[in-house]
Residue frames as qw, qx, qy, qz and C-alpha x, y, z in Angstrom:
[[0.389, 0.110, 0.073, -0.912, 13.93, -1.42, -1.10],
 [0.205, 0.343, 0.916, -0.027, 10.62, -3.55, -1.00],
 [0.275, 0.084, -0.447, -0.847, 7.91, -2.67, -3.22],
 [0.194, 0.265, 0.937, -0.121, 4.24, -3.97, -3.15],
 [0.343, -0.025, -0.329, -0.879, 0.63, -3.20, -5.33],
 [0.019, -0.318, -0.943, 0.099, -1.92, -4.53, -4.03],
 [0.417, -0.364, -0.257, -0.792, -6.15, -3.51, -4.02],
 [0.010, -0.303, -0.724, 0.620, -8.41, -3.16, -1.61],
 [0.054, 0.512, 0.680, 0.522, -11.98, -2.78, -2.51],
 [0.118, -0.227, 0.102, -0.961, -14.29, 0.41, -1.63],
 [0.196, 0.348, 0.747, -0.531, -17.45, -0.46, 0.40],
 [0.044, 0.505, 0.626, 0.593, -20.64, 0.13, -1.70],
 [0.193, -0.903, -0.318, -0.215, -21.83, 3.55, -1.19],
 [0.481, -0.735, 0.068, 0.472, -18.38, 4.90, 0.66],
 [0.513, 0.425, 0.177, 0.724, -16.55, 6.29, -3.20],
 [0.210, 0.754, 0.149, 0.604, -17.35, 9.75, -2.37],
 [0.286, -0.904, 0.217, -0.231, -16.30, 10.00, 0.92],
 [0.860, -0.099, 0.245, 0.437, -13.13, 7.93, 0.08],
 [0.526, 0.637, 0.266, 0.496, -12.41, 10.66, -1.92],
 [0.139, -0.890, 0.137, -0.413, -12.64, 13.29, 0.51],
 [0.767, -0.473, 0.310, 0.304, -10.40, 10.88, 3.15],
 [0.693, -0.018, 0.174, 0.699, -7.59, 11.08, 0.26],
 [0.073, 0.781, 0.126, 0.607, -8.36, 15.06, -0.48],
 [0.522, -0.794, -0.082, -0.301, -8.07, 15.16, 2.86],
 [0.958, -0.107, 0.175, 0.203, -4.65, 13.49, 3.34],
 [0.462, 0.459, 0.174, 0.739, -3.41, 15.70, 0.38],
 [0.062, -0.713, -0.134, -0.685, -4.64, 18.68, 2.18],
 [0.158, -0.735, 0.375, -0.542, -5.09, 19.62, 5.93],
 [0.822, -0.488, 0.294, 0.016, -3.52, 16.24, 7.22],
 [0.747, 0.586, -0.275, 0.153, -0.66, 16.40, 4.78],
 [0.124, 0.573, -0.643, 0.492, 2.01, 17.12, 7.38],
 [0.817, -0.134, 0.454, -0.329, 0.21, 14.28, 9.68],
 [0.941, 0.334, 0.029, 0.044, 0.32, 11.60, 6.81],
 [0.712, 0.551, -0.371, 0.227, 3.65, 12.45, 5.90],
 [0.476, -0.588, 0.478, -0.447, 4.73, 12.08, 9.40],
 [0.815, -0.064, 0.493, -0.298, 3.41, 8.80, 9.76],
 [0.890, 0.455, -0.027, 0.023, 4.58, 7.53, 6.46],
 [0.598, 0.550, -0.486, 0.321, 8.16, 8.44, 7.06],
 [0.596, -0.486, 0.513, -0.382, 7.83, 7.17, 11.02],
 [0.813, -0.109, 0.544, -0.175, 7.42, 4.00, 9.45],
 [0.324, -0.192, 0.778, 0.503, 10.40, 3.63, 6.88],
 [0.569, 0.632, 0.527, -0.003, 7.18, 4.30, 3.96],
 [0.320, -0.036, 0.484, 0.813, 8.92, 5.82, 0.70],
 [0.136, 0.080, -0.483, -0.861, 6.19, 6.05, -1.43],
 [0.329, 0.186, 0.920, -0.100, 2.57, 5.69, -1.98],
 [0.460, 0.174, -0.435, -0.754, -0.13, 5.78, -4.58],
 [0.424, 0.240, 0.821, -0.298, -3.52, 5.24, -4.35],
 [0.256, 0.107, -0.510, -0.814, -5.69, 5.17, -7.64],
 [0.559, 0.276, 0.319, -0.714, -9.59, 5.17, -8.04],
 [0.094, 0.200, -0.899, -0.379, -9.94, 2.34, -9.76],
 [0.616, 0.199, 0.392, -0.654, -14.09, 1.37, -11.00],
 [0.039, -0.128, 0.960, 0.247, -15.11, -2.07, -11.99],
 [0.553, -0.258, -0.681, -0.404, -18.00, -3.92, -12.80],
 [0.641, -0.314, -0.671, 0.198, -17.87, -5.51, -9.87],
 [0.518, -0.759, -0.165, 0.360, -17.22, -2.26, -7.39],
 [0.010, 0.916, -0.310, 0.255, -15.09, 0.76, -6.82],
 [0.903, -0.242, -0.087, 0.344, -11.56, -0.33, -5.87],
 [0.319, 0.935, -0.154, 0.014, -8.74, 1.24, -4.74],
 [0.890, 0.271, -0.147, 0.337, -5.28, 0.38, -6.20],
 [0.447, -0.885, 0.106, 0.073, -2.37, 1.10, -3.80],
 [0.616, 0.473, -0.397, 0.490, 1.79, 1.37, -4.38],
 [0.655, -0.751, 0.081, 0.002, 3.70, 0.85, -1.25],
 [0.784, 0.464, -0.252, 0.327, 7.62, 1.55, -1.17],
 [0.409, -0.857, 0.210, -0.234, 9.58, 0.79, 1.46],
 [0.090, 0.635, -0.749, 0.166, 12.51, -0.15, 3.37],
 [0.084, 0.070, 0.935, -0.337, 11.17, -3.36, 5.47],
 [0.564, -0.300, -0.432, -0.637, 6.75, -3.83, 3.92],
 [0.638, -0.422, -0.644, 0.033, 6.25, -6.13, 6.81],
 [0.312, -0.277, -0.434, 0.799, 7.59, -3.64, 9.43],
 [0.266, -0.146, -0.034, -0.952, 5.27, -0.82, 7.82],
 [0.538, -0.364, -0.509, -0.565, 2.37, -2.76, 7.99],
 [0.526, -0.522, -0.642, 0.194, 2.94, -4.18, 11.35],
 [0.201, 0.074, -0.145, 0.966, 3.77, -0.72, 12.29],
 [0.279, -0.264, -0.307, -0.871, 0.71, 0.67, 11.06],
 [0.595, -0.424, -0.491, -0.475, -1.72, -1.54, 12.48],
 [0.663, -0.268, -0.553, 0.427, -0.01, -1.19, 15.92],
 [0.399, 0.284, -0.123, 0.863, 0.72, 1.80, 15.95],
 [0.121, -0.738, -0.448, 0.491, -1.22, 4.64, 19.30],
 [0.235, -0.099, 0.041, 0.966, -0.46, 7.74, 16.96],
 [0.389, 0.461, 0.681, -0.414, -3.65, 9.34, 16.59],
 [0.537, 0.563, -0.159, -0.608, -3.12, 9.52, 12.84],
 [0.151, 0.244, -0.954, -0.089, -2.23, 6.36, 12.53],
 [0.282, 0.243, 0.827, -0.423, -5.19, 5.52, 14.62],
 [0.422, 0.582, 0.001, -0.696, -7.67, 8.10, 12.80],
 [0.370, 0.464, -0.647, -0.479, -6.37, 6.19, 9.04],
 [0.037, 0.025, -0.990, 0.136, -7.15, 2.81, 10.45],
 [0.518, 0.435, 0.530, -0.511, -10.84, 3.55, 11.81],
 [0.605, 0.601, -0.046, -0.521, -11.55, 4.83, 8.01],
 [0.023, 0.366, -0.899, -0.240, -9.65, 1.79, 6.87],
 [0.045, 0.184, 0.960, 0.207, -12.11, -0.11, 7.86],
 [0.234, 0.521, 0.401, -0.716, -15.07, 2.22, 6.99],
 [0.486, 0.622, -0.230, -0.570, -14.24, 2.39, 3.64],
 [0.352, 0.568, -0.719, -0.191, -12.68, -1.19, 3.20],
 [0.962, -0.168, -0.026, -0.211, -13.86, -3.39, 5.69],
 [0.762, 0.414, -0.437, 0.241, -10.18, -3.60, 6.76],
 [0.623, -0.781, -0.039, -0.017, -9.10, -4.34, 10.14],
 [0.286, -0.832, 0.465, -0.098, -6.04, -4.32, 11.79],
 [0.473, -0.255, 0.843, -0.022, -5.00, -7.57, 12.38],
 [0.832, 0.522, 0.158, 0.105, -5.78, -8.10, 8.65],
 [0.351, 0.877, -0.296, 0.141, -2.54, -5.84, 8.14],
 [0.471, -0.689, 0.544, -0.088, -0.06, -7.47, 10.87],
 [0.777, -0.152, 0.513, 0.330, 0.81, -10.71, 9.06],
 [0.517, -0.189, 0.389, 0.738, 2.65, -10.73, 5.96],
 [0.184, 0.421, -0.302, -0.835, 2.05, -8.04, 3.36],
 [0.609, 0.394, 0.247, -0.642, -1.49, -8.15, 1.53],
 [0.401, 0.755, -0.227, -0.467, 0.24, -9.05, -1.62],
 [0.840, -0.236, 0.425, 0.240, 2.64, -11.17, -3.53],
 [0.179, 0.752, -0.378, -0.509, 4.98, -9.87, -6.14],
 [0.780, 0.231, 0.564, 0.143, 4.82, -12.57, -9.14],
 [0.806, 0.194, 0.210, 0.519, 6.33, -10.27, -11.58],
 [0.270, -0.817, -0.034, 0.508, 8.38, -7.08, -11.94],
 [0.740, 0.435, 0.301, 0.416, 9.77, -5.29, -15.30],
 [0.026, -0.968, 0.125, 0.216, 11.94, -2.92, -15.25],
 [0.759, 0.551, -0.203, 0.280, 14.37, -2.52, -18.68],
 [0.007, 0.830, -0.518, 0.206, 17.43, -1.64, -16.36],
 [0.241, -0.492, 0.821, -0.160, 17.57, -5.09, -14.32],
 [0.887, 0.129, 0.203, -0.394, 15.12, -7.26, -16.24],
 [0.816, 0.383, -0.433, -0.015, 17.97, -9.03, -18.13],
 [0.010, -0.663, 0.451, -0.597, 20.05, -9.03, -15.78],
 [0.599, -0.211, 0.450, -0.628, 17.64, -10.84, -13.27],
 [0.090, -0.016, 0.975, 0.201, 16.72, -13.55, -15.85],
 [0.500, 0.514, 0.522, -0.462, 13.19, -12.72, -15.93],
 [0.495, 0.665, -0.172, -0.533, 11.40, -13.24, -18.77],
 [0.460, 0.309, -0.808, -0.202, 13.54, -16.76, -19.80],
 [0.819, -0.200, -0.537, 0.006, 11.45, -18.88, -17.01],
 [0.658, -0.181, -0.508, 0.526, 13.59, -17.50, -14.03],
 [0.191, -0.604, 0.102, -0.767, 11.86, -14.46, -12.93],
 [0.201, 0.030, -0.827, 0.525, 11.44, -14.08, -9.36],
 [0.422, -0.584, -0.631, -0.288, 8.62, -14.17, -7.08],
 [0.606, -0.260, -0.466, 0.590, 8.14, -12.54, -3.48],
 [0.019, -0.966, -0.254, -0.047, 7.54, -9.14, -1.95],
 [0.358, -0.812, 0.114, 0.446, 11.39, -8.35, -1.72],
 [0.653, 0.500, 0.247, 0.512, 13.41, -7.00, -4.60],
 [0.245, -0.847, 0.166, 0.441, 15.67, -4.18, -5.29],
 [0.362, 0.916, -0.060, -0.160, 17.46, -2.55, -8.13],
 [0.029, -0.700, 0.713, 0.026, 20.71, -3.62, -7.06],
 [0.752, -0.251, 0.609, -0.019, 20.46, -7.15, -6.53]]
């Protein structure tokens, strides 16, 4: 399982109707979205409203089987919710496609979790880096 957090800022003036795109996501495209998230091997996601000095941002969790297949998925993808999530990608983010097709937005630099953190060495100098990881390893 691959794992990634990454932000993505909010256009000035688009919070409140970011808000209604994820109300809207939760609500009468829920069976769309979750479609499309489990078309493309997507576990989990979580998006949090997240307001800075600098801007409205929002903070994303992505958990999947293969991150670089979801993303190139996504931004390839003809479904017309797949399409539909993309336009307002880059309405509300100023994200295009072919920002999403090479590797994965992100870089995992450090990961705690008390079950495999000893285990792993992290934490003496020999944590890992990288967007893949998994419980088991």
């Amino acid at each position: 399982m691959e794992y990634i957090t990454w932000f993505a800022p909010i256009l000035p003036g688009k919070t409140e109707a970011w808000q209604s795109f994820a109300a809207e996501m939760a609500g009468a495209r829920r069976e769309e979205h979750e479609r499309s998230r489990r078309r493309m091997g997507l576990h989990r996601e979580v998006a949090s409203l997240m307001s800075t000095p600098q801007g409205d941002f929002v903070a994303l969790y992505h958990e999947a089987d293969d991150l670089a297949r979801m993303f190139r998925d996504f931004a390839t993808s003809q479904d017309s919710h797949d399409v539909w999530f993309r336009d307002k990608m880059i309405e509300f983010h100023g994200l295009t496609p072919e920002m999403l097709e090479g590797p994965p937005p992100a870089r995992l630099v450090l990961d705690y979790n008390e079950e495999t953190w000893a285990r792993q060495g992290a934490g003496r100098g020999e944590g890992r880096g990288g967007a893949r990881t998994s419980d088991t390893e």
